[in-house]
C-alpha positions in Angstrom: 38.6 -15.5 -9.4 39.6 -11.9 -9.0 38.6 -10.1 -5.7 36.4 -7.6 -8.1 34.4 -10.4 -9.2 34.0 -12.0 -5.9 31.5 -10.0 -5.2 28.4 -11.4 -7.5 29.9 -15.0 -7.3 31.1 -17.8 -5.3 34.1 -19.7 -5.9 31.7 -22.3 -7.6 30.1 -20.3 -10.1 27.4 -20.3 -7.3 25.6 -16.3 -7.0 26.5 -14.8 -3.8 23.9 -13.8 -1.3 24.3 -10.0 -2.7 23.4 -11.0 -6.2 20.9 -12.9 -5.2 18.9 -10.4 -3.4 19.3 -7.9 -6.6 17.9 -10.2 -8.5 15.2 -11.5 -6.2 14.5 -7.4 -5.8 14.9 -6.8 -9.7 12.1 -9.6 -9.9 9.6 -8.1 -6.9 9.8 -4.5 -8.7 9.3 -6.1 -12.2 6.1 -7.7 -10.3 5.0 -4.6 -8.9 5.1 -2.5 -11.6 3.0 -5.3 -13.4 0.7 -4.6 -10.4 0.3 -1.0 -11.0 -0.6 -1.5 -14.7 -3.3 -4.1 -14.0 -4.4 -1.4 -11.7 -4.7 0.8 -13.8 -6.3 -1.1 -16.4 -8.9 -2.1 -13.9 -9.6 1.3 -12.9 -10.1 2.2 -16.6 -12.5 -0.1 -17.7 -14.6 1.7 -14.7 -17.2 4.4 -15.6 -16.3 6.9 -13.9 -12.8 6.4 -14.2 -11.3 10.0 -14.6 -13.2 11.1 -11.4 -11.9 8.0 -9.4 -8.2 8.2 -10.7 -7.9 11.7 -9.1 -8.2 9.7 -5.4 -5.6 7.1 -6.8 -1.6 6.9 -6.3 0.5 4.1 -6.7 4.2 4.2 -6.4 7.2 1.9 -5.2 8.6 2.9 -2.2 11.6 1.0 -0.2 8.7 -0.6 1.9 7.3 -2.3 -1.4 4.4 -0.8 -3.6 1.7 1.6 -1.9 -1.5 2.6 -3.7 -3.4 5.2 -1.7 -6.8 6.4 -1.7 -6.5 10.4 -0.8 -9.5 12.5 -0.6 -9.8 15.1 -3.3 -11.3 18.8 -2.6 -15.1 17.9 -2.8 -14.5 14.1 -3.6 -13.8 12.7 -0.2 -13.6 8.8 0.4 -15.4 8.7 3.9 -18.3 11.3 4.7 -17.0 13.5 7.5 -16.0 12.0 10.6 -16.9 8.6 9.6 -15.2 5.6 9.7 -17.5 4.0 6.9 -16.3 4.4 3.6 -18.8 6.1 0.9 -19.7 3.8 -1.9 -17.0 5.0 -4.5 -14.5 4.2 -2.2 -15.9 0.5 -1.6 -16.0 0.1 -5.3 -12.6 1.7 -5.5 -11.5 -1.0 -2.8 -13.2 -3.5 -4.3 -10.6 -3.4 -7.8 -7.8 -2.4 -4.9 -8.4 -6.5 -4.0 -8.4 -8.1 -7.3 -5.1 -6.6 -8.0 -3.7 -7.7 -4.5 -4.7 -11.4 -4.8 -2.5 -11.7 -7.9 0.6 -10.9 -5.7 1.3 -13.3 -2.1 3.1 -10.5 -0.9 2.1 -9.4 3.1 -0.2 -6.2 3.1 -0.1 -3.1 5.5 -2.9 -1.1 5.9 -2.7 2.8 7.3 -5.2 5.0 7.9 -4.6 8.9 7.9 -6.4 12.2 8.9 -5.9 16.0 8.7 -5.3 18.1 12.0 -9.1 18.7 11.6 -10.7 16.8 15.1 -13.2 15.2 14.1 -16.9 16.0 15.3 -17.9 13.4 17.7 -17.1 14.1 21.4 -14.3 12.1 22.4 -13.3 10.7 19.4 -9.8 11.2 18.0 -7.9 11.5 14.8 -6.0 8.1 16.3 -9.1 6.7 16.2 -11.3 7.7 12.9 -7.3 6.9 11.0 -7.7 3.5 12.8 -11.3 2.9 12.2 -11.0 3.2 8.6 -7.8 1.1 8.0 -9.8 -0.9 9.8 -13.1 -0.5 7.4 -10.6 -1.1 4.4 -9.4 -4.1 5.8 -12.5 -5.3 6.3 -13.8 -4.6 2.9 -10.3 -6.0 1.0 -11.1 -9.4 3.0 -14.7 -9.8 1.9 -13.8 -9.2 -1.9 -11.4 -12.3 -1.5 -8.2 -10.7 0.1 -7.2 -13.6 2.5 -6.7 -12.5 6.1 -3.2 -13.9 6.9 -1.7 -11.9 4.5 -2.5 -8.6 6.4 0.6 -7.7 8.5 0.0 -4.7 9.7 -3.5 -2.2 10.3 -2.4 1.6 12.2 -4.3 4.4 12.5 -1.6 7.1 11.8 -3.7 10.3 12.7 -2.3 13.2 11.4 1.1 12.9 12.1 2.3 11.7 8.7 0.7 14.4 6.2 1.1 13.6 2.6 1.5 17.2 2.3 3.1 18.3 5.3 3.6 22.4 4.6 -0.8 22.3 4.1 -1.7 19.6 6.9 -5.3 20.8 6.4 -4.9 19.8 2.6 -7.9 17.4 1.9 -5.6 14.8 0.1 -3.6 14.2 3.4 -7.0 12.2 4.6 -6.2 8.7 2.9 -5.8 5.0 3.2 -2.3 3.3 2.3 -2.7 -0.5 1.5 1.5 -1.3 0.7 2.0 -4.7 -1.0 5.6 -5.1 1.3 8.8 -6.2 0.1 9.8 -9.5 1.3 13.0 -10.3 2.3 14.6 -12.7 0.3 15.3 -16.0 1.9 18.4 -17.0 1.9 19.9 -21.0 1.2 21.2 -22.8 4.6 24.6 -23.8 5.1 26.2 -19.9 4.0 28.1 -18.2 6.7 28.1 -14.5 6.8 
């Protein structure tokens, strides 16, 4: 074989380690935007679907597929400086989970604030973000979400603004529940 070619394959015919990952990547994006669709789907056959959508993103990111639930100007997902999510949200969370358990992938869960403090004495944006990763958590494991598959809960505060020229902006208040990439695993015996 030619040194050009190489590069996807063995000498055996055998993939190489490269093409394997793009493929096992090409399959893990192909599953995610599957995902996304059922998601949506879900989220349509909801009444008040067109109200709840506005709170909704979903995108594939490097770190695997993130759907976030942002606060919308007069439509937040927690009341004030609560760490208990209002009722839409738990519904919201609710069709988050039925998605999830379709994938095995491991979850991370982030929880994020505006520079607002929040009212209670002593109490930090650290600690509301945290308390309602936490919440969501909680709620994504009692609609089915099994427990081992969370990686990772953080309270981010509000040091990673979804819009960071308006860090006051409502929508920068918001949960992140990413579906991570997993790293391929890779057959025994090859050298690097």
């Amino acid at each position: 074989k030619s040194g050009s070619s190489a590069e996807s394959e063995t000498q055996a015919g055998v993939p190489s380690e490269s093409a394997l990952a793009e493929a096992m990547s090409k399959r893990e994006s192909a599953k995610f935007a599957s995902a996304e669709a059922s998601l949506r789907q879900a989220l349509q056959d909801l009444p008040d679907y067109a109200e709840l959508s506005k709170n909704l993103i979903v995108e594939q990111t490097p770190e695997g597929l993130r759907i976030q639930l942002v606060d919308q100007e007069g439509r937040a997902m927690f009341a004030g400086s609560s760490p208990d999510p209002l009722p839409r949200t738990q519904h919201l969370l609710d069709t988050v989970a039925k998605v999830i358990q379709q994938l095995p992938n491991r979850i991370s869960i982030s929880g994020h604030t505006d520079t607002t403090a929040p009212s209670r004495s002593g109490y930090s944006n650290w600690d509301l973000s945290a308390d309602r990763a936490n919440a969501s958590r909680r709620i994504l494991e009692r609609a089915g979400v099994e427990s081992d598959r969370v990686y990772e809960v953080a309270g981010k505060g509000d040091r990673e603004p979804l819009y960071p020229d308006d860090p006051d902006l409502p929508a920068n208040r918001r949960i992140s529940i990413t579906l991570l990439r997993e790293a391929p695993v890779m057959p025994t015996g090859g050298g690097l």
